[in-house]
C-alpha positions as a printed NumPy array, in Angstrom:
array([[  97.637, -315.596,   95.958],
       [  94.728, -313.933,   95.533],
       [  91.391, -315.355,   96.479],
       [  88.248, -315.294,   93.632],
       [  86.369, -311.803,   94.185],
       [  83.285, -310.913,   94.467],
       [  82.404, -308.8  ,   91.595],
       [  80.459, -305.604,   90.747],
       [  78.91 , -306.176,   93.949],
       [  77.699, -310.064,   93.413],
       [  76.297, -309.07 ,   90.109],
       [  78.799, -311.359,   88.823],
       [  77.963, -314.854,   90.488],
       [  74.101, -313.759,   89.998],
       [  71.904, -316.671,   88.277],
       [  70.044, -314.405,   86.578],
       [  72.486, -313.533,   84.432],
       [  72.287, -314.818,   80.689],
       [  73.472, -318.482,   80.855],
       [  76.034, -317.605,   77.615],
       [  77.321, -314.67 ,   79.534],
       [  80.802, -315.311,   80.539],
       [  80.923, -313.294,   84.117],
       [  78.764, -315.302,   85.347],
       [  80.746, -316.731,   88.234],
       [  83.498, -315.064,   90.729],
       [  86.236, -313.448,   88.5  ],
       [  89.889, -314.295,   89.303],
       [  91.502, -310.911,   89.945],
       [  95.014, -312.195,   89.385],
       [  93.916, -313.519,   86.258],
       [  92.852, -309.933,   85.307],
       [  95.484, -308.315,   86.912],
       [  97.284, -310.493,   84.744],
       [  95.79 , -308.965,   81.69 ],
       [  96.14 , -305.972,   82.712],
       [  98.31 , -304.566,   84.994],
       [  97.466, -300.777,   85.282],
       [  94.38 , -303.117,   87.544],
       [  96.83 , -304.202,   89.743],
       [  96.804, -301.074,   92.572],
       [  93.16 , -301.333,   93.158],
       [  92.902, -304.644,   94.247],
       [  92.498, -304.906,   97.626],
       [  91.454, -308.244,  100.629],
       [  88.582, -307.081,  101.978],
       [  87.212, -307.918,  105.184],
       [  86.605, -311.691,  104.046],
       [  89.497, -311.924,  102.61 ],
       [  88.621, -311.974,   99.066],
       [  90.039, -309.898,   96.352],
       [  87.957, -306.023,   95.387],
       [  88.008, -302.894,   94.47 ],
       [  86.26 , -299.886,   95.574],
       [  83.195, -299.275,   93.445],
       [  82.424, -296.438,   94.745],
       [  85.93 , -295.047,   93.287],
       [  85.787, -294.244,   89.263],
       [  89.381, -294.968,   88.602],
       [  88.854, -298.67 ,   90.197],
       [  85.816, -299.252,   87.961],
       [  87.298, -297.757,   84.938],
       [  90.158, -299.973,   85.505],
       [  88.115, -303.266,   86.13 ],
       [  86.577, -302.637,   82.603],
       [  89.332, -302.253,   80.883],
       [  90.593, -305.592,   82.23 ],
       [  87.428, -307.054,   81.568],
       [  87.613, -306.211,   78.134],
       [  91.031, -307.13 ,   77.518],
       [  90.624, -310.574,   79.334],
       [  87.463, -311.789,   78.27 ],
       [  86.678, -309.999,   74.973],
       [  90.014, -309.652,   73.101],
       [  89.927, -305.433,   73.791],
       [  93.749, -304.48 ,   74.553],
       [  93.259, -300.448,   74.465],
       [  89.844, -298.957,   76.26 ],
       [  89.588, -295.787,   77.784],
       [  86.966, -293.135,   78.149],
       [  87.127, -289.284,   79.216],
       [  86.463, -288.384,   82.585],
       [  83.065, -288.27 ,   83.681],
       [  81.833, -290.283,   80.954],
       [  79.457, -293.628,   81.288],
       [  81.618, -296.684,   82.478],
       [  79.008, -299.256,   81.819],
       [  78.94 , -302.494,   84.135],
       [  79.665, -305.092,   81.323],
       [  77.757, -308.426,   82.539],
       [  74.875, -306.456,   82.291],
       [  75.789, -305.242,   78.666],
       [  76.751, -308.126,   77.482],
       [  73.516, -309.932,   78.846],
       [  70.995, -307.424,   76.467],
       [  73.63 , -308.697,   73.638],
       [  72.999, -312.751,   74.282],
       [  69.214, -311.78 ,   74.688],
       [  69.571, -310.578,   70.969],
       [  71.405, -313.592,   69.767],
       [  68.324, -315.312,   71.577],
       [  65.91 , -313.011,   69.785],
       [  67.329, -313.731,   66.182],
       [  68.011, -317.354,   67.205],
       [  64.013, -317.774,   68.005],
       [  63.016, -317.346,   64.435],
       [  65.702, -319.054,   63.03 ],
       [  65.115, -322.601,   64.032],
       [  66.943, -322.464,   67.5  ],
       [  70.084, -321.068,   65.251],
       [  71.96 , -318.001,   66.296],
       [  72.745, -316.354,   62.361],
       [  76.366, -315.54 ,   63.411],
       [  79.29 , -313.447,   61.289],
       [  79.072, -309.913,   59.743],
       [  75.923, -310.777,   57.414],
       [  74.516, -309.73 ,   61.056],
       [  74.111, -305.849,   61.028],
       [  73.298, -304.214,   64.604],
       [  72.228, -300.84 ,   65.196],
       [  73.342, -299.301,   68.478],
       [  71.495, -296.124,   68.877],
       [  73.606, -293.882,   71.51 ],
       [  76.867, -296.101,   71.064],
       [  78.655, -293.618,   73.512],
       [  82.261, -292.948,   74.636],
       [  82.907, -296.136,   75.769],
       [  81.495, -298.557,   72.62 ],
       [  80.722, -301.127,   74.786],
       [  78.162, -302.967,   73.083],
       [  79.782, -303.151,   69.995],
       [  83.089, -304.335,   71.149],
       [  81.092, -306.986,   72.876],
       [  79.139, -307.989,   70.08 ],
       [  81.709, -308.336,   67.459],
       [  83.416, -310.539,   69.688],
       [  80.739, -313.077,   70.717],
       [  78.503, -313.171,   67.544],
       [  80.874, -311.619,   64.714],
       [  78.184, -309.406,   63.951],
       [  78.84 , -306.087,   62.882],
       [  77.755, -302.687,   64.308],
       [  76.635, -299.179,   63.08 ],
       [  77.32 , -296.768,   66.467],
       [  75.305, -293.728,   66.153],
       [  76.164, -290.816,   68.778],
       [  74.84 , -287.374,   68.878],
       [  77.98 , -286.63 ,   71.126],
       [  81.484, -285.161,   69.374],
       [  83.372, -285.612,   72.497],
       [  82.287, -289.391,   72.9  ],
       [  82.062, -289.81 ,   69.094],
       [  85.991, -289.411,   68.961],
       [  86.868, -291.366,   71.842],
       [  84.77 , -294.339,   70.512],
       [  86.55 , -293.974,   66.778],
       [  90.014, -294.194,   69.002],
       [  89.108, -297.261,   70.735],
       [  87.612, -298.989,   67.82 ],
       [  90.873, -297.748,   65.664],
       [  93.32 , -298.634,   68.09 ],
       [  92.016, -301.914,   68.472],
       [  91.74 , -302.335,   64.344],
       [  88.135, -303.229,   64.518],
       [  86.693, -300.43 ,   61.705],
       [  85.903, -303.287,   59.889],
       [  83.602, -304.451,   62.197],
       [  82.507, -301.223,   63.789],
       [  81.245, -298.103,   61.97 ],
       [  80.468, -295.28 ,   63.983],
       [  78.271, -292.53 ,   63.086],
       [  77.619, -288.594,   64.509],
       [  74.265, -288.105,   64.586],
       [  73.833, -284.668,   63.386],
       [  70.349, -283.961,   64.028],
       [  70.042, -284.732,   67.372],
       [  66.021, -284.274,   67.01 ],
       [  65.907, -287.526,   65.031],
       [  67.286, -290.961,   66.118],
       [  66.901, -293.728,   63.334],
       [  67.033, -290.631,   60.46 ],
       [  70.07 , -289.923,   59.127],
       [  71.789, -292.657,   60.469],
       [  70.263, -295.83 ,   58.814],
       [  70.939, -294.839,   54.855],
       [  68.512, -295.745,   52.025],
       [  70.545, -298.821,   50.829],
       [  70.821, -300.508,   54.218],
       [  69.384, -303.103,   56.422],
       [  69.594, -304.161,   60.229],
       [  68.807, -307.208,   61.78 ],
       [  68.483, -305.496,   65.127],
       [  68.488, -301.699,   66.313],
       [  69.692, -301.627,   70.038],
       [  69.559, -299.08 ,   72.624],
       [  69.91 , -297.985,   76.301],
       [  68.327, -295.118,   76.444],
       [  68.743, -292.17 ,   79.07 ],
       [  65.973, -292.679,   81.659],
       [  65.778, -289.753,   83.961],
       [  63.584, -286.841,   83.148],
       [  65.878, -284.022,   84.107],
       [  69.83 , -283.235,   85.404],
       [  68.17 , -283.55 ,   89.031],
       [  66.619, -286.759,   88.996],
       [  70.075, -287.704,   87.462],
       [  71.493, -286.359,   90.659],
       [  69.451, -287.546,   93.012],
       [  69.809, -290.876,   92.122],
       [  73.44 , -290.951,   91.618],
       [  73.416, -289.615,   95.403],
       [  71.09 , -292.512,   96.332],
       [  74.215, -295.396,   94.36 ],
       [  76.455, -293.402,   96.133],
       [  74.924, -294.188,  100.104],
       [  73.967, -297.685,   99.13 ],
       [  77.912, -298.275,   97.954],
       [  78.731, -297.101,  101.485],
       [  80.025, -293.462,  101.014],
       [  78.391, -290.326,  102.491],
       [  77.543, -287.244,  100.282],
       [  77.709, -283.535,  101.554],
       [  74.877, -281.274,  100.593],
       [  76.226, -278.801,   98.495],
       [  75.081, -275.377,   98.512],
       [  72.024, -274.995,   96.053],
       [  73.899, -272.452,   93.266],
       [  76.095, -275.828,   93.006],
       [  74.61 , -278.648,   93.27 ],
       [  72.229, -277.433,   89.367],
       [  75.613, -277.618,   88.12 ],
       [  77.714, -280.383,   89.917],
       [  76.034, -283.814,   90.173],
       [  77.809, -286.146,   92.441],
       [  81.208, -287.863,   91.496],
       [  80.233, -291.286,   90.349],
       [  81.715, -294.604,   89.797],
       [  80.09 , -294.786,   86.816],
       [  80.048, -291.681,   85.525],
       [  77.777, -290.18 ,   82.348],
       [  77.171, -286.977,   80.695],
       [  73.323, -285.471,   79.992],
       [  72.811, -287.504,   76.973],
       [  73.82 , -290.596,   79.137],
       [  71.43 , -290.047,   81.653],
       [  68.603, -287.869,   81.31 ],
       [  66.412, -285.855,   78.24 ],
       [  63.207, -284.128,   78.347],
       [  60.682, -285.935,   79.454],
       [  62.875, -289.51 ,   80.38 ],
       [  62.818, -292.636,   79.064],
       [  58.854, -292.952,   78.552],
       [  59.564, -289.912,   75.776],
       [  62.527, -290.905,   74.516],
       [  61.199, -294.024,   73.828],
       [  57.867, -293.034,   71.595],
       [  59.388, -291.127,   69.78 ],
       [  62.36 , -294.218,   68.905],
       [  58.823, -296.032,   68.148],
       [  57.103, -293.442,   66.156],
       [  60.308, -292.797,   64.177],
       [  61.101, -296.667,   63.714],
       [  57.828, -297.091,   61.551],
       [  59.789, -294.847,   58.493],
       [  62.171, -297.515,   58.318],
       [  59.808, -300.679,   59.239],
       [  60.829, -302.059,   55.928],
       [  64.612, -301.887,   56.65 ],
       [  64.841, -303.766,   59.776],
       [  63.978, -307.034,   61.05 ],
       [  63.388, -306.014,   64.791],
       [  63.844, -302.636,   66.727],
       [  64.486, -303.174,   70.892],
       [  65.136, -300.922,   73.421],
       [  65.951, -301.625,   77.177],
       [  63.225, -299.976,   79.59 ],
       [  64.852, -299.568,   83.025],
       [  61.112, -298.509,   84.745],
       [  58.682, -301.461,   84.812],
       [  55.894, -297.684,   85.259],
       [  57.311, -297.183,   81.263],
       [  55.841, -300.031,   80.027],
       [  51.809, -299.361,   79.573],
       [  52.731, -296.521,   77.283],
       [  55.687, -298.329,   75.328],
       [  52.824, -300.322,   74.786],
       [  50.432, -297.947,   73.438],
       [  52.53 , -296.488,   71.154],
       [  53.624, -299.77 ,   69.851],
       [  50.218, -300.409,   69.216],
       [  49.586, -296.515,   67.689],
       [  52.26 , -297.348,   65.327],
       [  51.126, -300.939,   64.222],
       [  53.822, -303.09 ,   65.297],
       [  52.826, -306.574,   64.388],
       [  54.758, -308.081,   66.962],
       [  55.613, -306.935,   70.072],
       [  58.174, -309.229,   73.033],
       [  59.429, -308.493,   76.196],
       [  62.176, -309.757,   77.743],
       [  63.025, -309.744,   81.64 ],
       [  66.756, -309.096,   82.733],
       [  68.341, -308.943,   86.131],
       [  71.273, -308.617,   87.255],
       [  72.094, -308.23 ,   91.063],
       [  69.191, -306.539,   92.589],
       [  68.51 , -304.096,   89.311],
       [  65.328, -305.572,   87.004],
       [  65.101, -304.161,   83.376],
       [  63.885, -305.453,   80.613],
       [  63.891, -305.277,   76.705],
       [  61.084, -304.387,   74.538],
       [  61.636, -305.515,   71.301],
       [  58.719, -305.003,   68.117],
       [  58.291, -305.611,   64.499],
       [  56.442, -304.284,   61.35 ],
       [  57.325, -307.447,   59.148],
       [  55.245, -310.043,   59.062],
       [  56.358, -313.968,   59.412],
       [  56.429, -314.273,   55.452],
       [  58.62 , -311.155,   55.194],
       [  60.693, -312.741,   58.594],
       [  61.326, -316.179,   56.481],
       [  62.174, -314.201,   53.144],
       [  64.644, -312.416,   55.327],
       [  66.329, -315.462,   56.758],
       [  66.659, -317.297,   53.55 ],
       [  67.931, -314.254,   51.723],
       [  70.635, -312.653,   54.645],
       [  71.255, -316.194,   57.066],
       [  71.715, -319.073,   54.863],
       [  74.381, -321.108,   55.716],
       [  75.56 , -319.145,   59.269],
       [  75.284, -319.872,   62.912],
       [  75.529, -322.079,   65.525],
       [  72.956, -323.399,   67.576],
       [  72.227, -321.77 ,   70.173],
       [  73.352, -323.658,   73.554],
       [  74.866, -321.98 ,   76.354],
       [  78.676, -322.154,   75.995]])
């Protein structure tokens, strides 16, 4: 029999972790080998004699999401291209309970639950993640917007396959210049926009630091002649494309301009967050919150294993327009929110 594992290298028995989030704790391998056997041949003992995989190999990871999903969130067919993002999911699903914490806040302690609940993910990508989660735990439903064709038809597969359109409405972006425009349409409202955005500034800061996950999971990386290495980052176990991971000027610029853009559509929903990965991004977040007149602004601290992030989250509705809002979208949905 195989003994409990430690997970995504102890990120999964980490306290830190959202107290709703269901991996917190030492997964059961057999369970999810159970769920999904394609798992099965990358479960090894290691040296304790506890059930693993290799994180450092992308097939293993790939292969521990998709049981993930499938055990814990209902997801029976989940697959993503090669050398696309494969997310780590406690970590996913923690900016998700954060949300439900978020609405719950102004809503007398009450998470609004069900699809009156529309969410936003900005950047959605190949592998859907958050809204696959979110559906699942809340009932809320999701608008994925992608400026990717490639991941754009993977995620419509996985959210076919697993007859979720109902829930799940993805979106190309086709004017990748913009990020809420074109997307959100005149007639619509969110209760939350979402996003993780890419945080390196260029394709070799990408690099670089997938070289540094690489060492710290234990495997050595040859230098590559120079010619190559502008074109070749690093194998990865978790993969990602450019939009993933990097865009002119990083996170700090992809981030004013979500904020500056988020003001033409202040009216249409309730909050706008993003996750901020550099504690250094923060003064100016704040500054151009304050440029564009958010009336609220909250931050919320994540960590999981030894990574720290955090979610900004702001506002351009005042608590009158917060409480018309609630009585006019939430009556009559929810469930208090308690860790389950």
């Amino acid at each position: 029999m195989l003994k409990p594992a430690v997970s995504l290298n102890d990120l999964a028995k980490n306290p830190a972790l959202h107290p709703r989030n269901k991996h917190n704790g030492l997964y059961d391998f057999g369970q999810l080998i159970l769920a999904s056997s394609p798992f099965a041949p990358f479960v090894k003992t290691n040296a304790h004699g506890n059930a693993s995989i290799d994180f450092a190999d992308a097939a293993a990871v790939k292969a521990l999401n998709a049981a993930l999903l499938n055990f814990y969130y209902g997801i029976t067919a989940w697959d993503i291209p090669a050398g696309y993002l494969c997310p780590p999911i406690p970590g996913r699903a923690d900016y998700l309970h954060y949300l439900a914490d978020l609405l719950a806040a102004g809503n007398g302690d009450v998470i609004p639950t069900g699809q009156q609940v529309h969410v936003l993910d900005i950047g959605v990508g190949a592998n859907s993640i958050y809204p696959l989660i979110g559906q699942h735990e809340y009932g809320w439903r999701f608008v994925g917007a992608e400026i990717d064709p490639v991941a754009f038809r993977n995620a419509q597969r996985i959210v076919e396959t697993n007859a979720l359109s109902a829930s799940i409405d993805l979106r190309l972006q086709r004017a990748p210049a913009f990020i809420f425009k074109g997307i959100i349409q005149r007639d619509e409202r969110f209760e939350i926009t979402m996003c993780n955005p890419p945080f390196h500034a260029s394709s070799q800061e990408a690099n670089a630091a997938a070289r540094r996950k690489l060492q710290g999971l234990g495997k050595k990386t040859t230098q590559a002649p120079k010619a190559a290495k502008r074109h070749a980052p690093p194998a990865l176990n978790f993969g990602g494309q450019a939009a993933e991971l990097y865009c002119l000027g990083g996170e700090s610029a992809f981030i004013a301009r979500m904020v500056m853009e988020s003001k033409q559509f202040a009216a249409q929903c309730l909050w706008f967050t993003t996750l901020v990965s550099k504690a250094t991004t923060l003064p100016g977040v704040y500054r151009e919150l304050k440029k564009a007149g958010a009336l609220q602004i909250r931050t919320i601290d994540m960590a999981q294993g030894q990574k720290k992030s955090r979610i900004v989250a702001w506002t351009f509705l005042n608590a009158n327009h917060h409480a018309t809002w609630r009585t006019k979208h939430w009556q009559g949905m929810g469930r208090p929110n308690q860790p389950v």
